[in-house]
PQR file with spaces between the fields and no chain letter, atoms N, CA, C, O and H, PARSE charges and radii, in Angstrom:
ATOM       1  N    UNK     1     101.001   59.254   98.283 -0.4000 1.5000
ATOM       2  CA   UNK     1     101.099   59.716   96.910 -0.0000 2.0000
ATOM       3  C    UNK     1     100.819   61.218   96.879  0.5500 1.7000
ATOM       4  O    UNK     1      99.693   61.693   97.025 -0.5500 1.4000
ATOM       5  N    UNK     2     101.655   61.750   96.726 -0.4000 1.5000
ATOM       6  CA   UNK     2     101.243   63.343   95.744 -0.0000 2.0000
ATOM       7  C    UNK     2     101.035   63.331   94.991  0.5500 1.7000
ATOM       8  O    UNK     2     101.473   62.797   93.972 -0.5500 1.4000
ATOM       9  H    UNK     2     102.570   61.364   96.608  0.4000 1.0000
ATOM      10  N    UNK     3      99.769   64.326   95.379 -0.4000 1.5000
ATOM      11  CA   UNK     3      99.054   64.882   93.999 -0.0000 2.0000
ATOM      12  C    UNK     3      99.890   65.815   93.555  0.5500 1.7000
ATOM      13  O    UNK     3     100.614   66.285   94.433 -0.5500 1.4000
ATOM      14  H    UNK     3      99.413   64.759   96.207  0.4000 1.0000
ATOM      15  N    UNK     4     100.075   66.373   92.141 -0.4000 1.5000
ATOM      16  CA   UNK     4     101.112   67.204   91.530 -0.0000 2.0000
ATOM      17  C    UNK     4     100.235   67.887   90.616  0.5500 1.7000
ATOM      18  O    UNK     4     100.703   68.468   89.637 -0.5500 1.4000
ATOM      19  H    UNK     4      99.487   65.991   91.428  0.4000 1.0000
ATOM      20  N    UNK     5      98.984   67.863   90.858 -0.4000 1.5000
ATOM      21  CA   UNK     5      98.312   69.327   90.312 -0.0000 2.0000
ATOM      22  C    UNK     5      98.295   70.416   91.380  0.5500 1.7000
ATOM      23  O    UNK     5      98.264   71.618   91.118 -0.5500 1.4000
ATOM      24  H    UNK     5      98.604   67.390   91.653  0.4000 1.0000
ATOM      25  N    UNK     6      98.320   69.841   92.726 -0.4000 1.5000
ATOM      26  CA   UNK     6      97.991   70.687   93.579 -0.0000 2.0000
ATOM      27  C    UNK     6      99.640   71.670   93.979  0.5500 1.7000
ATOM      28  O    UNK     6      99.692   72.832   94.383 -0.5500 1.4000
ATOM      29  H    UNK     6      98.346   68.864   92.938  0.4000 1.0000
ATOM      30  N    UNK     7     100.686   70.839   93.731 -0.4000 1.5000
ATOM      31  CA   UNK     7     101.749   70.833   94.364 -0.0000 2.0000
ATOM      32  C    UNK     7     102.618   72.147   92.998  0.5500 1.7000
ATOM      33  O    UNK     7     103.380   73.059   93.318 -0.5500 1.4000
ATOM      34  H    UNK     7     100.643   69.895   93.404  0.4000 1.0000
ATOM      35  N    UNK     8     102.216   71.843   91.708 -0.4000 1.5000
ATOM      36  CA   UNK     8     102.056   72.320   90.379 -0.0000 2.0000
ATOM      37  C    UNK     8     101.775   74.143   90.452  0.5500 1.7000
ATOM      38  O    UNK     8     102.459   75.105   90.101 -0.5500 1.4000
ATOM      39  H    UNK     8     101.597   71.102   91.448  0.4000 1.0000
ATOM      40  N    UNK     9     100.125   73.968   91.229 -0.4000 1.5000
ATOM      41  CA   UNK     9      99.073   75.188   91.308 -0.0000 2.0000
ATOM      42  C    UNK     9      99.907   75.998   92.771  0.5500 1.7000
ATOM      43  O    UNK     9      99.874   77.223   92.885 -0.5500 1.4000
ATOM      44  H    UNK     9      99.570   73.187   91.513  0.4000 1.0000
ATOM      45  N    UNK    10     100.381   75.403   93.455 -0.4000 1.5000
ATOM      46  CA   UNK    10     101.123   76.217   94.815 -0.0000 2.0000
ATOM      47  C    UNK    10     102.081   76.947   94.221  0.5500 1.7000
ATOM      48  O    UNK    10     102.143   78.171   94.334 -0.5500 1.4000
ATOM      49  H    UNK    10     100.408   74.408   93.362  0.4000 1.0000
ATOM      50  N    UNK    11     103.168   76.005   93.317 -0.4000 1.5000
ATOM      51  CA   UNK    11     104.251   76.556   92.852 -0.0000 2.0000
ATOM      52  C    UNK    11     104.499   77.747   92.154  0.5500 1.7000
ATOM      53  O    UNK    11     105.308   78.668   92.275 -0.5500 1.4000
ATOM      54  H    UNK    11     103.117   75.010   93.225  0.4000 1.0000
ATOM      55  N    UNK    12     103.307   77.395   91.160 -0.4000 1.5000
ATOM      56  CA   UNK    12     102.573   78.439   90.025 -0.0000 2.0000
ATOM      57  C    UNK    12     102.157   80.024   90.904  0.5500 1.7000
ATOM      58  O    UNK    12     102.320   81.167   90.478 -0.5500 1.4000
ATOM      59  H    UNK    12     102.650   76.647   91.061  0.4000 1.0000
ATOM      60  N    UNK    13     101.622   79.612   92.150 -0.4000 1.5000
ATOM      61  CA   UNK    13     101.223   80.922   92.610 -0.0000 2.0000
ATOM      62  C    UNK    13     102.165   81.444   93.611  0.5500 1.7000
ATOM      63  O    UNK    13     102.422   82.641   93.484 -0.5500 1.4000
ATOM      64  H    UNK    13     101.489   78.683   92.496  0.4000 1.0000
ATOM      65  N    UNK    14     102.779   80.776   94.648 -0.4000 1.5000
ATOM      66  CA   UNK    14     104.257   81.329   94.770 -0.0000 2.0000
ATOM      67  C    UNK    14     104.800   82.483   93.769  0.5500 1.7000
ATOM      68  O    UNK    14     104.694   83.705   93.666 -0.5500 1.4000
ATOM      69  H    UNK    14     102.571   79.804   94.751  0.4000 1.0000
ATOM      70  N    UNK    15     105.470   81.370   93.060 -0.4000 1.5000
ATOM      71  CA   UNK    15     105.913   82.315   91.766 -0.0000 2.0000
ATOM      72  C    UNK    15     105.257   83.860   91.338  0.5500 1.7000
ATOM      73  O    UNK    15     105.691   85.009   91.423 -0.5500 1.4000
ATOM      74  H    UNK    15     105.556   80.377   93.144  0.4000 1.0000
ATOM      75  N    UNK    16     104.212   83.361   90.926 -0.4000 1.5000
ATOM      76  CA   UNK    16     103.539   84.835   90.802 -0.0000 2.0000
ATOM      77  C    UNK    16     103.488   85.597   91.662  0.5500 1.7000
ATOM      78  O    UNK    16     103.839   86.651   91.134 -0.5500 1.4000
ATOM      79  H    UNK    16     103.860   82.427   90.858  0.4000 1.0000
ATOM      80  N    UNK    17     103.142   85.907   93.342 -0.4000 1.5000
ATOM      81  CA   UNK    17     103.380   86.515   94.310 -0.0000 2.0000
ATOM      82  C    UNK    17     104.770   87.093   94.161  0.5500 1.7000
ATOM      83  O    UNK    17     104.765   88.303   93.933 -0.5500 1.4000
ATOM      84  H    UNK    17     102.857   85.050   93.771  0.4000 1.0000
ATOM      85  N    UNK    18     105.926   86.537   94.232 -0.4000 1.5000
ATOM      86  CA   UNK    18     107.041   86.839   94.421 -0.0000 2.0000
ATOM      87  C    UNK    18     107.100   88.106   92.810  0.5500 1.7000
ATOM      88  O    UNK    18     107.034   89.330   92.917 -0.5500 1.4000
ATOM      89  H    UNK    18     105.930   85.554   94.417  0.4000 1.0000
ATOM      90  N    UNK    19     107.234   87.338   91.481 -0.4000 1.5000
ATOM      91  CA   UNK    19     106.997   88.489   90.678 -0.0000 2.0000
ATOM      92  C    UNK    19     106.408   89.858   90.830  0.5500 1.7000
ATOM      93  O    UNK    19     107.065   90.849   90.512 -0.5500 1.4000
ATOM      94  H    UNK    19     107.287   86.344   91.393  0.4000 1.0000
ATOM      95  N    UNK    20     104.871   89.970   91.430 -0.4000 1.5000
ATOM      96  CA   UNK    20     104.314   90.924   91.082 -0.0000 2.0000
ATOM      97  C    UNK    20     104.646   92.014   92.342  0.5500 1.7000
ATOM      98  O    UNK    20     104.877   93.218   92.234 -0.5500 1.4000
ATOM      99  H    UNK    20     104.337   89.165   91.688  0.4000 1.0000
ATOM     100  N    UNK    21     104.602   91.338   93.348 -0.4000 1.5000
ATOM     101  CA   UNK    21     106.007   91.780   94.762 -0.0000 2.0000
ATOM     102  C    UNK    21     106.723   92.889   94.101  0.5500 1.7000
ATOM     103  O    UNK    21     106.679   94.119   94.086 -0.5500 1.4000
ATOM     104  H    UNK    21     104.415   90.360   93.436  0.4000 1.0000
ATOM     105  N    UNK    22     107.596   91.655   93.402 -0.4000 1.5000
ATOM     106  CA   UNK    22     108.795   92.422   93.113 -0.0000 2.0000
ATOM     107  C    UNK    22     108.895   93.818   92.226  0.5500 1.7000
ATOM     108  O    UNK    22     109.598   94.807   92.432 -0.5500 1.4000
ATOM     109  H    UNK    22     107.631   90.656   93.414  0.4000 1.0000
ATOM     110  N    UNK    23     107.591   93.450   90.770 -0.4000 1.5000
ATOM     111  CA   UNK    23     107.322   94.494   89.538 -0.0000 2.0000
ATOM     112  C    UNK    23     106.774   95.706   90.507  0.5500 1.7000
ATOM     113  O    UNK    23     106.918   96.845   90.063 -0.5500 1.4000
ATOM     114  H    UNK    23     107.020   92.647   90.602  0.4000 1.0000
ATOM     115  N    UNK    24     106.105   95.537   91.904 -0.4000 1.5000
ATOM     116  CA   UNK    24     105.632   96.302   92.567 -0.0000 2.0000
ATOM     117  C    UNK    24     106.618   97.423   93.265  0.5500 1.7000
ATOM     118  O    UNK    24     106.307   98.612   93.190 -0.5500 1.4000
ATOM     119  H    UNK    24     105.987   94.612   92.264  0.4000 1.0000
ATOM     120  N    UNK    25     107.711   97.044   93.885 -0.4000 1.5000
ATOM     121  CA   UNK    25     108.679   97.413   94.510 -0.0000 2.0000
ATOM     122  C    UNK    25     109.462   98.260   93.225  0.5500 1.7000
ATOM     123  O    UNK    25     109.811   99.439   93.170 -0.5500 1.4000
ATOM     124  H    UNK    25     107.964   96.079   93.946  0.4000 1.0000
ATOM     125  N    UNK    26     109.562   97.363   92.414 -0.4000 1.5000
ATOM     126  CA   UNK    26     110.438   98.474   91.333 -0.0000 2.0000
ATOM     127  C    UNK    26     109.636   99.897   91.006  0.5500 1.7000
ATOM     128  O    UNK    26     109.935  101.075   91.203 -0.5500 1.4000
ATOM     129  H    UNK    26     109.278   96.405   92.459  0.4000 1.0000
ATOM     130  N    UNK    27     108.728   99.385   90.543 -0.4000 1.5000
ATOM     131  CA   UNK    27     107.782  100.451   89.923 -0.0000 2.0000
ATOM     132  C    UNK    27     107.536  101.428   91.293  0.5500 1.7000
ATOM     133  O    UNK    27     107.552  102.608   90.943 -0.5500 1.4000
ATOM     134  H    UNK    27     108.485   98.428   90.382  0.4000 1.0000
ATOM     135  N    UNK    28     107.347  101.295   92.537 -0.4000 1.5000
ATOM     136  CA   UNK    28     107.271  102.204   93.778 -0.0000 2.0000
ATOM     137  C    UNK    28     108.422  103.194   93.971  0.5500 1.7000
ATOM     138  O    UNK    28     108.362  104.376   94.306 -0.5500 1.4000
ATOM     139  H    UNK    28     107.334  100.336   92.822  0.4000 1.0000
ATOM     140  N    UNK    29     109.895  102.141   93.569 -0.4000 1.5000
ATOM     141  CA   UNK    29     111.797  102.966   93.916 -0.0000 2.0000
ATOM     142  C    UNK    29     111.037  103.965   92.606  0.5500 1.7000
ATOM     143  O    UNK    29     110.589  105.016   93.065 -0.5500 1.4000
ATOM     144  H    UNK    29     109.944  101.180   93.296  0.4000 1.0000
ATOM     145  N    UNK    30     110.883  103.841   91.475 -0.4000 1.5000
ATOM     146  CA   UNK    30     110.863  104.426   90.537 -0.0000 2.0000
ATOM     147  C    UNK    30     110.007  105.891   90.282  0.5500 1.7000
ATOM     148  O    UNK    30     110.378  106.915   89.708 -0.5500 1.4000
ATOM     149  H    UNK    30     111.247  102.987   91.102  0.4000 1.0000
ATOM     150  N    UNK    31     108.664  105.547   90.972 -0.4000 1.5000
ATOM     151  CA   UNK    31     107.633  106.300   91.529 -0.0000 2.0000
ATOM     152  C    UNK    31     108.335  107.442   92.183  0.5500 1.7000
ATOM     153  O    UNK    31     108.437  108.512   91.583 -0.5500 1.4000
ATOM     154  H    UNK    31     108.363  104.715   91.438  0.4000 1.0000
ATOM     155  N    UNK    32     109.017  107.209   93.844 -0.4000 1.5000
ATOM     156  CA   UNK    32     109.367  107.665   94.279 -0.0000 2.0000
ATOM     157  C    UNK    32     110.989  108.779   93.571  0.5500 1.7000
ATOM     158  O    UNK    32     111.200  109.987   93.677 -0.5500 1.4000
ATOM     159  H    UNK    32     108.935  106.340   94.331  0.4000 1.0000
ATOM     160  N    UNK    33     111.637  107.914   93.044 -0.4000 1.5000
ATOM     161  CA   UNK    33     112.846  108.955   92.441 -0.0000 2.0000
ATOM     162  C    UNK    33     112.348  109.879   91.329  0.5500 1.7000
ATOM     163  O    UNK    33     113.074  110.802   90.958 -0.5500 1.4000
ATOM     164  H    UNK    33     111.465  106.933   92.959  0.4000 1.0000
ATOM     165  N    UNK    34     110.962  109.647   90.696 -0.4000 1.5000
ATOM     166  CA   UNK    34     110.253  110.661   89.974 -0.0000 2.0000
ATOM     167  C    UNK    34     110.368  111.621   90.791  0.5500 1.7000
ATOM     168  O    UNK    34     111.338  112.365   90.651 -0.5500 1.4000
ATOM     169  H    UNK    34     110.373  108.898   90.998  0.4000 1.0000
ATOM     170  N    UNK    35     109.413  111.867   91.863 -0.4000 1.5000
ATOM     171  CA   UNK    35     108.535  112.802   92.815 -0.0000 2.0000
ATOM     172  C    UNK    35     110.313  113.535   93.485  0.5500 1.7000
ATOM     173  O    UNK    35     110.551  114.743   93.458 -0.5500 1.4000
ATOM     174  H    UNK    35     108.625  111.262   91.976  0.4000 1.0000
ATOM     175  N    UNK    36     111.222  112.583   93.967 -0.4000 1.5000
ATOM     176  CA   UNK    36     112.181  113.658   94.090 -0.0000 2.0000
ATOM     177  C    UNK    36     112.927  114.523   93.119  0.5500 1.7000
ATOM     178  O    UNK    36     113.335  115.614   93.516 -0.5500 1.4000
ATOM     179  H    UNK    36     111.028  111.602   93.990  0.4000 1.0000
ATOM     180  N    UNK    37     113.135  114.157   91.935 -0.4000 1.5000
ATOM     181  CA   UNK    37     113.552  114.741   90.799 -0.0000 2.0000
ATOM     182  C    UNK    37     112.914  116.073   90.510  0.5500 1.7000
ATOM     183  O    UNK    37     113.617  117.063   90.310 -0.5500 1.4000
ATOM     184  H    UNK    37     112.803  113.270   91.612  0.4000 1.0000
ATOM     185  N    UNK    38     111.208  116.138   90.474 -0.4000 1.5000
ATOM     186  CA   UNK    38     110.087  116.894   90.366 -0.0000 2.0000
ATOM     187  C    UNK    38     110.277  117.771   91.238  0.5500 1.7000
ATOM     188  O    UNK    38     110.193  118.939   90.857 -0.5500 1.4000
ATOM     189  H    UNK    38     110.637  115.334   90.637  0.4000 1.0000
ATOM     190  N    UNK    39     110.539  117.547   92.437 -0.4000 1.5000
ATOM     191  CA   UNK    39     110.883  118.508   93.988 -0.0000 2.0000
ATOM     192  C    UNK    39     111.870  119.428   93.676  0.5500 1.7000
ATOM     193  O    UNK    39     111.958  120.602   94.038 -0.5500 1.4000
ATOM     194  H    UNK    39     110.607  116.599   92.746  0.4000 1.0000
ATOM     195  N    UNK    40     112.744  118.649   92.831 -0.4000 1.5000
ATOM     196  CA   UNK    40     113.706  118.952   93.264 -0.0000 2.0000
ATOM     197  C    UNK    40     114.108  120.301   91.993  0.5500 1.7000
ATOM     198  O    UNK    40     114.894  121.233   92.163 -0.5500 1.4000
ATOM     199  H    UNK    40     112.672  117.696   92.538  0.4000 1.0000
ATOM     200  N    UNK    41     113.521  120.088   91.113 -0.4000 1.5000
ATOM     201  CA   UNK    41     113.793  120.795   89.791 -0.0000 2.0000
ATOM     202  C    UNK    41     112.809  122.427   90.086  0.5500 1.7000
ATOM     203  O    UNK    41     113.050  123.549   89.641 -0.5500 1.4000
ATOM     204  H    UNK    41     112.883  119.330   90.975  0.4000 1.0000
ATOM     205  N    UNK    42     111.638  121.941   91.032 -0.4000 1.5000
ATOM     206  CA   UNK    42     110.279  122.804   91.566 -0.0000 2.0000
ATOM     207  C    UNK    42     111.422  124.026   92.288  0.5500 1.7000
ATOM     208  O    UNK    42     111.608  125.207   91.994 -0.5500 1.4000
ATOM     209  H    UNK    42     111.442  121.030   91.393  0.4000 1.0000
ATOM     210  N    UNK    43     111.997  123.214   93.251 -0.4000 1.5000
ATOM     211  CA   UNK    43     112.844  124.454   94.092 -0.0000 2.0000
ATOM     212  C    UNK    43     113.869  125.075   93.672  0.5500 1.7000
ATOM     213  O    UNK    43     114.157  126.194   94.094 -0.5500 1.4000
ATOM     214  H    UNK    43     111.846  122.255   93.490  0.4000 1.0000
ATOM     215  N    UNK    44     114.766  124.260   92.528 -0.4000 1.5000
ATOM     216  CA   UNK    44     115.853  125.203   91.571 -0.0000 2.0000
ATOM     217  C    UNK    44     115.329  126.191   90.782  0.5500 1.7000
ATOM     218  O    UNK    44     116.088  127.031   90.299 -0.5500 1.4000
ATOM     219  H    UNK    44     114.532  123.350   92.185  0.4000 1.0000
ATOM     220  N    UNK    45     113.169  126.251   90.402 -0.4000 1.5000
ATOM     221  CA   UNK    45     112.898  127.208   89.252 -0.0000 2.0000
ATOM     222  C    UNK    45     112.430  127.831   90.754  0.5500 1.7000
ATOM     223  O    UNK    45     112.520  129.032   90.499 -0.5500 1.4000
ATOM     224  H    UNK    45     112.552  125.569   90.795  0.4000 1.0000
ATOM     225  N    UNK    46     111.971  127.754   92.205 -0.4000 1.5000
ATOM     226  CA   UNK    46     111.822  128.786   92.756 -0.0000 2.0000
ATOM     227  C    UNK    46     112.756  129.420   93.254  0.5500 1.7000
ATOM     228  O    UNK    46     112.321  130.466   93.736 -0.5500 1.4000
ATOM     229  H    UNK    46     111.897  126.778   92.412  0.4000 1.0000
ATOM     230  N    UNK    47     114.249  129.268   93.431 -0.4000 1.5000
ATOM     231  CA   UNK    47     115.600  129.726   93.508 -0.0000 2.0000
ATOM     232  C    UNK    47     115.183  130.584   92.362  0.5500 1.7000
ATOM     233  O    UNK    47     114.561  131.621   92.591 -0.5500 1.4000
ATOM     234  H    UNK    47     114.602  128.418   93.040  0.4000 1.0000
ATOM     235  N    UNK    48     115.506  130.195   91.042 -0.4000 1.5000
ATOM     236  CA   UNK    48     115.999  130.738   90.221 -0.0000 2.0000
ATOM     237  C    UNK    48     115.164  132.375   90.274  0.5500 1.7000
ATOM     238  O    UNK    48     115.650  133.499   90.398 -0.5500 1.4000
ATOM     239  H    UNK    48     116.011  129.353   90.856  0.4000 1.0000
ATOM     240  N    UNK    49     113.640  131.890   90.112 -0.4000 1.5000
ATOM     241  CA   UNK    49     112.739  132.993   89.937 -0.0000 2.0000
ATOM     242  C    UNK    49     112.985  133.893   91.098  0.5500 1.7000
ATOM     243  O    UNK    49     113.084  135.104   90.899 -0.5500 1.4000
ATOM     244  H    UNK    49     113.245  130.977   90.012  0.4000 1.0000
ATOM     245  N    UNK    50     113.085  133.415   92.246 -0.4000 1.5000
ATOM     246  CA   UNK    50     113.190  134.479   93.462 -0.0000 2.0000
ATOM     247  C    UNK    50     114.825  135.250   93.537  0.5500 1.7000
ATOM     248  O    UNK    50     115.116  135.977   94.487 -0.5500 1.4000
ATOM     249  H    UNK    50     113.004  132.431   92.408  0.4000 1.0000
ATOM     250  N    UNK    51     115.609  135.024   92.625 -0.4000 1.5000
ATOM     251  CA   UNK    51     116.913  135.630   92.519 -0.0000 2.0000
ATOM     252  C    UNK    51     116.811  136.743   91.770  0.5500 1.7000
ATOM     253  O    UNK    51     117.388  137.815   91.952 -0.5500 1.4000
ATOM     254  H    UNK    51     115.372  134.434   91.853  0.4000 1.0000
ATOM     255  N    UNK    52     115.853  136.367   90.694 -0.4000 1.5000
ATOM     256  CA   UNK    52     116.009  137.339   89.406 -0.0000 2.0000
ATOM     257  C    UNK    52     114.889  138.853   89.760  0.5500 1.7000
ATOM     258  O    UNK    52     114.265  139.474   88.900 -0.5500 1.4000
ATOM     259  H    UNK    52     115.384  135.496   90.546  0.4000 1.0000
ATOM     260  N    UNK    53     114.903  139.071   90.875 -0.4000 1.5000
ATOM     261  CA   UNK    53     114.654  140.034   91.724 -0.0000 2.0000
ATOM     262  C    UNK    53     113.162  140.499   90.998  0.5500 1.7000
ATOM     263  O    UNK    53     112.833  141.683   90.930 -0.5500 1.4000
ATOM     264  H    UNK    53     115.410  138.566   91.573  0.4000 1.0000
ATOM     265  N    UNK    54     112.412  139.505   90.528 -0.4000 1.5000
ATOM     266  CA   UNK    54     110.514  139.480   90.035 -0.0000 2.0000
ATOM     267  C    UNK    54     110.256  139.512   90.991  0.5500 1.7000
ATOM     268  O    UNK    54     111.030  139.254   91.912 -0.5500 1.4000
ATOM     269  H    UNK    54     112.679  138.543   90.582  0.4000 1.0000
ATOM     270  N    UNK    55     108.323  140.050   91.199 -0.4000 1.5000
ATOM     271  CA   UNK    55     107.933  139.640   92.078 -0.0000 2.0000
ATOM     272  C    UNK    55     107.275  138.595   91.862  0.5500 1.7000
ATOM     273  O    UNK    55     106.739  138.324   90.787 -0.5500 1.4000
ATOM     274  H    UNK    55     107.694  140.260   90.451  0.4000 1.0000
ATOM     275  N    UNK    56     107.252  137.756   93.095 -0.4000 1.5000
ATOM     276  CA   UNK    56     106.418  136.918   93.055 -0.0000 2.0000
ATOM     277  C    UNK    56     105.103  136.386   92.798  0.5500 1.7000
ATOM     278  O    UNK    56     104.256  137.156   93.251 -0.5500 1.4000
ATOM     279  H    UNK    56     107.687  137.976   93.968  0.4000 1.0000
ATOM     280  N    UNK    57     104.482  135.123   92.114 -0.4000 1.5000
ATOM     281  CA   UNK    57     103.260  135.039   91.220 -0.0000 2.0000
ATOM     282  C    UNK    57     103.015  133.818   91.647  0.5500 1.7000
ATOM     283  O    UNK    57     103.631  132.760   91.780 -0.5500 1.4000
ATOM     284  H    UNK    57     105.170  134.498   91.746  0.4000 1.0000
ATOM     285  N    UNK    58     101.787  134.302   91.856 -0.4000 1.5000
ATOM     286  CA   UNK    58     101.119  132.689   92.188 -0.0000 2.0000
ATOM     287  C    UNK    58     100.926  132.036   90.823  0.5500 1.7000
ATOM     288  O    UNK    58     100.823  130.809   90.831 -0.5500 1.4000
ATOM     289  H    UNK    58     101.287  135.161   91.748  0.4000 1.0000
ATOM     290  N    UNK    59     100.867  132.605   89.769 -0.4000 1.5000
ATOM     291  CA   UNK    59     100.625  131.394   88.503 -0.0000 2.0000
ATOM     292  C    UNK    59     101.719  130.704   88.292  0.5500 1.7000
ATOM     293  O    UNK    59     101.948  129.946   87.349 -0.5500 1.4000
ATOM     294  H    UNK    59     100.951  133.602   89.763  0.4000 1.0000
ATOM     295  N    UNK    60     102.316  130.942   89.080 -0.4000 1.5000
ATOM     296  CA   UNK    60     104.397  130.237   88.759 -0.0000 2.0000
ATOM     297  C    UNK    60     104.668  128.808   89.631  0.5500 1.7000
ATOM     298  O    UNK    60     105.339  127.792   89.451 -0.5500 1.4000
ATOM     299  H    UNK    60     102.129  131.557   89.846  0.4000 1.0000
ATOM     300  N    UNK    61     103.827  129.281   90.600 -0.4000 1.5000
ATOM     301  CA   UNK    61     103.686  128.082   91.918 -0.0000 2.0000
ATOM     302  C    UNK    61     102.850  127.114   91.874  0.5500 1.7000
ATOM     303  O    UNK    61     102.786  126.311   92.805 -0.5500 1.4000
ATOM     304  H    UNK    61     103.282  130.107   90.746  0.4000 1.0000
């Protein structure tokens, strides 16, 4: 005979593992395409600033 509280409580936490896995992984791709976006916008304003023939400032960096 199975018991089906126990079989119930496995299923139940499976489940949840696999979810929070997953909410984890998204939220990390997401994390990560922030931080390149940020990089990436950082080195087009230090292009930009180092073209426009200023000198350079550390309060900019």
């Amino acid at each position: 005979m199975v018991n089906y509280q126990i079989l119930i409580s496995t299923i139940v936490i499976f489940l949840g593992w696999f979810i929070v896995n997953w909410l984890n992984s998204t939220r990390d791709r997401e994390n990560k395409l922030r931080d390149i976006k940020i990089e990436y916008l950082i080195n087009a304003y230090r292009n930009l600033a180092n073209s426009s023939m200023r000198k350079p400032n550390s309060e900019y960096y």
